[in-house]
N, C-alpha and C positions, 0 to 999 in steps of 0.2 A: 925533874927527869931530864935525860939527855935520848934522842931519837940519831937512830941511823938509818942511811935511804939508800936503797939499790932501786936502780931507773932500767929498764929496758923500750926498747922503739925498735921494729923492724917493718921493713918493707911489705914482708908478705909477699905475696903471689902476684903485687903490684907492681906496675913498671917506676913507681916512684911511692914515695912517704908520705900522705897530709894527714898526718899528725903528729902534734907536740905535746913534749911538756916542759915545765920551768918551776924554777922555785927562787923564792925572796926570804933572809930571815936577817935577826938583826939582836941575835942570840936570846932574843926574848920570842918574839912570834915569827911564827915561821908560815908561810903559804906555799902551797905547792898545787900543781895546774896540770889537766890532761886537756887536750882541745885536738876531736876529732874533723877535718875540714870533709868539706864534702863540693862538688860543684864541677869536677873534671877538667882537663886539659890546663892544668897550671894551677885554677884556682883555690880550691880547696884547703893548700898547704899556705897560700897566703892569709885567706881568712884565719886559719886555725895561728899562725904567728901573732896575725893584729888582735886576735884575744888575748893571747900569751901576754904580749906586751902593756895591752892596756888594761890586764886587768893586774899583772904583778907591779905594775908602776903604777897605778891606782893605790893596790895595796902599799907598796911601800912608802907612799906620800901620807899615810895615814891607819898605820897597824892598829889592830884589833879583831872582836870577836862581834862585835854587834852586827846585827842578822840587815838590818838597814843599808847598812855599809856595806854589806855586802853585796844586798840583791844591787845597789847603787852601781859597783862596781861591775858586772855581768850587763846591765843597763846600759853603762856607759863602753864597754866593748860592742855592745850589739849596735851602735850607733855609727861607732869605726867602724865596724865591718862595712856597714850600710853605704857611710860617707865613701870609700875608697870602691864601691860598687857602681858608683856613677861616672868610673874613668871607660867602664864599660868594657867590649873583650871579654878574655876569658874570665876578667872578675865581676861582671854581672849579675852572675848567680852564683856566686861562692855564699857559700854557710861553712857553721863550725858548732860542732856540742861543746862541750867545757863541763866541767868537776873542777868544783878550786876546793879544797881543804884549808882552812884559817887555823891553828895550833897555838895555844896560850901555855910554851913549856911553865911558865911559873906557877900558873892557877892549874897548869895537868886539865886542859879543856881544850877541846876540838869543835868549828863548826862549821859547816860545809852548804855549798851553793850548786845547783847545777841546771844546764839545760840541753835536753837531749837525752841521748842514751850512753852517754859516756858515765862511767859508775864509781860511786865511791862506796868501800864497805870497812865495817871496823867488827874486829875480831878478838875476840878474848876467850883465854884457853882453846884457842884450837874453831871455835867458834863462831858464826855470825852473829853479834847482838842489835846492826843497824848497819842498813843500805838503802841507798837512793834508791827511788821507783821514777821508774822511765818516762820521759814523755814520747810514747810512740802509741800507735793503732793496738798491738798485740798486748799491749801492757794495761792497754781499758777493757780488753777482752777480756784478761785475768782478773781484773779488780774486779769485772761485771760475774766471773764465774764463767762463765765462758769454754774457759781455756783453763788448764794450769799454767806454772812459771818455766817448765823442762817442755810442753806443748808449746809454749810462748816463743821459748829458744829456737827451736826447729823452723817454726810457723814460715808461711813462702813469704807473709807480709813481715817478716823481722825488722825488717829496715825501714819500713814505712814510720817518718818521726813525725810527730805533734809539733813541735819547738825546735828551733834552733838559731844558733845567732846570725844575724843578718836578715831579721825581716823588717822591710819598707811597709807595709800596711799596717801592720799592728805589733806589740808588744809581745816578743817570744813568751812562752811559760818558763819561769822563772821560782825553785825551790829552794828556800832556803830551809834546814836544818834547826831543831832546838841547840842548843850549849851541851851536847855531853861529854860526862865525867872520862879523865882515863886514866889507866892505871899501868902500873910494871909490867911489861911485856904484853901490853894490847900491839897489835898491830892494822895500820890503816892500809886499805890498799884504794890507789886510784888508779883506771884502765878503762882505753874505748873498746868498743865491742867487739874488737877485735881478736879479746882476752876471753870476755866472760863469753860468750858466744859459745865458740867451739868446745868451751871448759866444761861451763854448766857448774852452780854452785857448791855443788858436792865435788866438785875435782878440787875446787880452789880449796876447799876445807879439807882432803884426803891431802892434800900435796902440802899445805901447812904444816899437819898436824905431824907430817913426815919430815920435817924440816928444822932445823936447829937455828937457822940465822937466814935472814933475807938474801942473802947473796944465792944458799944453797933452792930457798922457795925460788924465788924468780925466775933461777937459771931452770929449777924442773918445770915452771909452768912454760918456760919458752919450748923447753925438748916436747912439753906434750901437744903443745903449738902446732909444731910440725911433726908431731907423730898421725897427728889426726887433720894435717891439712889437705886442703881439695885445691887441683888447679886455681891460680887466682885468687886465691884465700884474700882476706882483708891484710891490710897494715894493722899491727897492733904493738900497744902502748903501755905499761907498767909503771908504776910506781909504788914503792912498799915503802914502811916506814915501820919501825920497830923498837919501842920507846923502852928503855934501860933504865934502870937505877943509875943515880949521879954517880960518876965515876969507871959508872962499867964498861964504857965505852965512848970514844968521842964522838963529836955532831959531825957526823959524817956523809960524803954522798959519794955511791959508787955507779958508775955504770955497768952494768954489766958486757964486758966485751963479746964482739962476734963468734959465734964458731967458727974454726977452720970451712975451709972450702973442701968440697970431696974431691 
Protein backbone atom coordinates (compact mmCIF):
# COMPACT_ATOMS: atom_id res chain seq x y z
CA UNK A 1 0.00 0.00 0.00
CA UNK A 2 1.10 3.51 -0.61
CA UNK A 3 -0.45 6.27 2.26
CA UNK A 4 -0.93 10.06 1.59
CA UNK A 5 -0.89 12.74 4.55
CA UNK A 6 -2.43 16.04 4.89
CA UNK A 7 -1.15 17.83 8.25
CA UNK A 8 -2.97 20.93 9.68
CA UNK A 9 -1.64 23.16 13.04
CA UNK A 10 -3.26 26.40 13.95
CA UNK A 11 -2.97 28.72 16.54
CA UNK A 12 -6.24 28.94 17.66
CA UNK A 13 -7.48 31.61 19.84
CA UNK A 14 -3.76 31.49 21.29
CA UNK A 15 -1.43 34.11 21.16
CA UNK A 16 1.16 31.32 20.09
CA UNK A 17 1.32 27.29 18.96
CA UNK A 18 2.59 24.45 21.33
CA UNK A 19 2.08 22.02 19.35
CA UNK A 20 3.71 19.83 16.95
CA UNK A 21 3.91 17.20 14.72
CA UNK A 22 6.67 15.37 12.50
CA UNK A 23 7.00 12.37 10.64
CA UNK A 24 10.08 9.98 9.70
CA UNK A 25 9.78 7.19 6.91
CA UNK A 26 12.32 5.38 5.02
CA UNK A 27 9.75 4.11 2.37
CA UNK A 28 9.14 1.00 4.45
CA UNK A 29 7.95 2.34 8.01
CA UNK A 30 6.77 5.29 8.44
CA UNK A 31 6.11 7.38 12.03
CA UNK A 32 4.24 10.10 12.36
CA UNK A 33 3.87 12.41 15.80
CA UNK A 34 1.18 14.97 17.31
CA UNK A 35 2.74 16.49 20.68
CA UNK A 36 0.42 18.80 22.50
CA UNK A 37 3.02 21.14 25.05
CA UNK A 38 1.34 22.55 27.82
CA UNK A 39 3.34 24.69 30.81
CA UNK A 40 2.65 28.55 29.48
CA UNK A 41 4.90 31.47 28.84
CA UNK A 42 7.26 29.79 26.26
CA UNK A 43 7.33 26.40 27.58
CA UNK A 44 4.98 24.19 26.42
CA UNK A 45 6.04 24.56 22.48
CA UNK A 46 9.44 23.52 23.65
CA UNK A 47 8.69 20.41 25.51
CA UNK A 48 6.15 19.46 22.67
CA UNK A 49 9.52 19.91 19.89
CA UNK A 50 11.89 17.76 22.54
CA UNK A 51 9.28 15.01 22.06
CA UNK A 52 9.15 15.53 18.42
CA UNK A 53 12.63 15.07 18.19
CA UNK A 54 13.43 12.46 20.44
CA UNK A 55 11.07 10.30 19.79
CA UNK A 56 11.23 10.43 15.61
CA UNK A 57 15.04 10.16 15.99
CA UNK A 58 14.71 7.47 18.40
CA UNK A 59 12.42 5.86 15.81
CA UNK A 60 14.61 6.50 13.00
CA UNK A 61 17.71 4.90 14.60
CA UNK A 62 15.72 1.82 14.80
CA UNK A 63 12.16 1.20 12.70
CA UNK A 64 9.76 -0.97 13.56
CA UNK A 65 6.42 -2.05 15.12
CA UNK A 66 7.29 -3.66 18.33
CA UNK A 67 5.26 -2.34 21.13
CA UNK A 68 8.64 -2.35 23.40
CA UNK A 69 10.36 -0.04 21.31
CA UNK A 70 7.97 1.81 21.31
CA UNK A 71 6.74 2.58 24.90
CA UNK A 72 11.02 2.81 25.06
CA UNK A 73 10.89 5.52 22.75
CA UNK A 74 8.05 7.93 24.68
CA UNK A 75 10.28 6.74 27.88
CA UNK A 76 13.02 8.06 26.62
CA UNK A 77 11.45 11.52 25.45
CA UNK A 78 9.90 12.01 28.82
CA UNK A 79 13.39 11.84 30.27
CA UNK A 80 14.42 14.97 27.59
CA UNK A 81 11.65 16.77 28.58
CA UNK A 82 12.56 16.21 32.24
CA UNK A 83 16.65 16.86 31.64
CA UNK A 84 15.97 20.25 29.79
CA UNK A 85 13.52 21.17 32.87
CA UNK A 86 16.32 21.69 35.22
CA UNK A 87 17.59 24.83 33.11
CA UNK A 88 14.54 26.19 35.00
CA UNK A 89 12.43 29.39 33.84
CA UNK A 90 9.90 29.22 31.92
CA UNK A 91 10.88 25.47 31.24
CA UNK A 92 10.26 24.25 34.61
CA UNK A 93 7.15 22.97 34.16
CA UNK A 94 6.75 22.45 30.59
CA UNK A 95 4.76 18.98 29.64
CA UNK A 96 3.76 17.64 26.33
CA UNK A 97 1.00 14.72 25.31
CA UNK A 98 2.19 12.90 22.22
CA UNK A 99 0.43 10.08 19.80
CA UNK A 100 3.14 8.47 17.66
CA UNK A 101 1.59 6.20 15.07
CA UNK A 102 4.43 3.46 13.82
CA UNK A 103 3.20 2.15 10.11
CA UNK A 104 4.53 -1.17 8.61
CA UNK A 105 3.54 -0.09 4.67
CA UNK A 106 4.77 -3.72 3.67
CA UNK A 107 3.15 -5.93 6.31
CA UNK A 108 -0.15 -3.14 5.91
CA UNK A 109 0.12 -2.81 9.92
CA UNK A 110 -0.19 0.15 12.16
CA UNK A 111 0.83 0.63 15.96
CA UNK A 112 0.41 3.37 18.16
CA UNK A 113 1.72 4.79 21.40
CA UNK A 114 0.34 7.57 23.46
CA UNK A 115 0.41 9.78 26.70
CA UNK A 116 -2.15 12.13 27.39
CA UNK A 117 -5.00 13.19 25.69
CA UNK A 118 -3.59 13.74 22.32
CA UNK A 119 -5.66 10.93 20.10
CA UNK A 120 -5.12 8.70 17.49
CA UNK A 121 -8.22 6.98 15.69
CA UNK A 122 -8.29 4.57 12.63
CA UNK A 123 -11.29 4.41 10.43
CA UNK A 124 -12.51 2.17 7.91
CA UNK A 125 -15.51 2.79 5.70
CA UNK A 126 -16.36 5.87 7.02
CA UNK A 127 -16.02 4.46 10.55
CA UNK A 128 -14.33 4.23 13.99
CA UNK A 129 -12.97 0.60 14.48
CA UNK A 130 -10.05 1.78 17.19
CA UNK A 131 -9.04 4.87 19.27
CA UNK A 132 -6.67 5.83 22.06
CA UNK A 133 -8.50 6.26 25.41
CA UNK A 134 -7.20 9.29 27.35
CA UNK A 135 -5.28 9.53 30.17
CA UNK A 136 -7.19 12.30 31.93
CA UNK A 137 -9.92 12.70 35.20
CA UNK A 138 -13.13 12.79 32.65
CA UNK A 139 -11.95 9.78 30.91
CA UNK A 140 -11.95 7.46 34.31
CA UNK A 141 -15.36 8.92 34.87
CA UNK A 142 -16.50 7.38 31.73
CA UNK A 143 -14.71 4.04 32.02
CA UNK A 144 -16.27 4.22 35.66
CA UNK A 145 -19.94 4.87 34.06
CA UNK A 146 -19.97 7.88 35.37
CA UNK A 147 -20.29 10.17 32.62
CA UNK A 148 -20.67 9.33 28.77
CA UNK A 149 -17.81 10.23 26.07
CA UNK A 150 -20.05 13.66 24.51
CA UNK A 151 -20.60 14.48 28.72
CA UNK A 152 -16.80 13.77 29.00
CA UNK A 153 -16.28 16.31 26.03
CA UNK A 154 -18.04 19.11 27.58
CA UNK A 155 -17.07 18.34 31.20
CA UNK A 156 -15.46 21.81 33.00
CA UNK A 157 -12.60 19.21 34.16
CA UNK A 158 -11.76 18.24 30.27
CA UNK A 159 -8.41 19.11 30.61
CA UNK A 160 -7.51 17.92 33.90
CA UNK A 161 -4.66 14.90 32.51
CA UNK A 162 -3.50 11.79 34.22
CA UNK A 163 -0.04 11.63 32.14
CA UNK A 164 2.01 13.59 30.41
CA UNK A 165 5.58 13.89 29.45
CA UNK A 166 7.89 15.46 31.70
CA UNK A 167 7.22 13.95 35.00
CA UNK A 168 10.23 14.14 37.61
CA UNK A 169 8.54 11.81 40.18
CA UNK A 170 7.29 9.16 38.51
CA UNK A 171 6.85 7.27 35.20
CA UNK A 172 4.08 9.13 32.91
CA UNK A 173 1.11 6.49 31.88
CA UNK A 174 2.20 5.21 29.02
CA UNK A 175 -0.20 3.03 26.07
CA UNK A 176 0.90 1.24 23.74
CA UNK A 177 -1.54 -0.33 21.11
CA UNK A 178 -1.84 -4.20 19.77
CA UNK A 179 -0.42 -4.54 15.85
CA UNK A 180 -3.69 -3.88 13.83
CA UNK A 181 -4.45 -5.01 10.31
CA UNK A 182 -4.97 -2.24 7.67
CA UNK A 183 -6.38 -2.14 4.61
CA UNK A 184 -7.29 0.07 1.13
CA UNK A 185 -8.70 3.16 2.20
CA UNK A 186 -8.59 3.04 6.04
CA UNK A 187 -7.71 6.09 7.20
CA UNK A 188 -5.53 7.05 10.44
CA UNK A 189 -6.04 10.17 12.01
CA UNK A 190 -3.69 11.85 14.81
CA UNK A 191 -4.90 15.34 16.69
CA UNK A 192 -4.48 17.11 20.27
CA UNK A 193 -7.63 18.14 21.63
CA UNK A 194 -7.84 20.78 20.07
CA UNK A 195 -9.52 18.83 17.10
CA UNK A 196 -11.50 16.17 18.88
CA UNK A 197 -12.85 18.49 21.58
CA UNK A 198 -14.97 21.01 19.78
CA UNK A 199 -15.75 18.11 16.93
CA UNK A 200 -16.94 15.30 19.20
CA UNK A 201 -16.66 11.90 17.47
CA UNK A 202 -19.69 11.88 15.34
CA UNK A 203 -18.48 15.30 13.40
CA UNK A 204 -15.20 13.51 12.62
CA UNK A 205 -17.09 10.61 11.22
CA UNK A 206 -20.01 12.98 9.52
CA UNK A 207 -17.28 15.06 7.91
CA UNK A 208 -15.31 11.87 6.68
CA UNK A 209 -17.83 10.12 5.37
CA UNK A 210 -18.51 13.53 3.32
CA UNK A 211 -15.23 13.66 2.09
CA UNK A 212 -13.39 12.09 -1.05
CA UNK A 213 -9.59 12.72 -0.12
CA UNK A 214 -7.76 13.97 3.01
CA UNK A 215 -7.01 17.22 1.77
CA UNK A 216 -11.04 17.92 1.24
CA UNK A 217 -11.47 16.15 5.26
CA UNK A 218 -8.92 18.15 6.94
CA UNK A 219 -9.64 21.43 5.26
CA UNK A 220 -13.65 20.72 6.51
CA UNK A 221 -12.73 19.78 9.92
CA UNK A 222 -10.52 23.00 10.18
CA UNK A 223 -13.72 25.34 8.72
CA UNK A 224 -15.81 23.42 11.52
CA UNK A 225 -12.99 24.49 13.94
CA UNK A 226 -13.75 27.80 13.58
CA UNK A 227 -17.33 27.65 12.91
CA UNK A 228 -17.79 26.50 16.51
CA UNK A 229 -14.89 28.43 18.07
CA UNK A 230 -15.12 30.44 21.42
CA UNK A 231 -12.79 33.24 22.29
CA UNK A 232 -9.31 31.61 23.08
CA UNK A 233 -10.27 28.34 21.70
CA UNK A 234 -7.16 25.77 21.94
CA UNK A 235 -4.35 25.47 19.30
CA UNK A 236 -5.02 22.53 17.32
CA UNK A 237 -3.33 19.90 15.42
CA UNK A 238 -4.23 17.29 12.47
CA UNK A 239 -2.76 14.74 10.93
CA UNK A 240 -4.59 12.29 8.41
CA UNK A 241 -3.27 9.66 6.47
CA UNK A 242 -5.14 7.69 3.86
CA UNK A 243 -3.66 4.51 2.56
CA UNK A 244 -4.22 3.73 -1.42
CA UNK A 245 -3.64 0.91 -3.39
CA UNK A 246 0.02 0.68 -4.90
CA UNK A 247 0.10 3.04 -7.60
CA UNK A 248 -3.00 5.09 -6.88
CA UNK A 249 -1.11 7.66 -5.49
CA UNK A 250 2.18 8.73 -4.38
CA UNK A 251 3.73 8.76 -0.60
CA UNK A 252 2.86 12.04 -0.18
CA UNK A 253 2.62 14.90 2.43
CA UNK A 254 0.49 18.01 2.29
CA UNK A 255 -0.03 20.85 4.42
CA UNK A 256 -2.88 22.15 4.41
CA UNK A 257 -2.31 25.85 3.72
CA UNK A 258 -3.85 28.92 5.75
CA UNK A 259 -6.99 30.56 4.90
CA UNK A 260 -7.06 34.01 3.56
CA UNK A 261 -7.18 36.84 6.11
CA UNK A 262 -10.80 38.64 6.35
Amino acid sequence: MEIEIVTLSRQGGRSYNEDVFGQWNDGRFLACLVADGAGGHGGGDVAASIVRSSVLGGFAAAPGLDAERLRHLLEQANRDVVARQAEGGKLAAMRSTVVLAAVDLHENAVVWAHSGDSRAYLFRGGAPVARTIDHSLVQQMVAGGMIDEEAARLHPKRNMLLSALGSIESLPEITVSERMALAVDDVLLLCSDGVWEPLGDACLCETLQASQDPSRWVGQLDAEIRARAKPGHDNYTAVALWLHQDGEDDEVTRPLPEPPLP
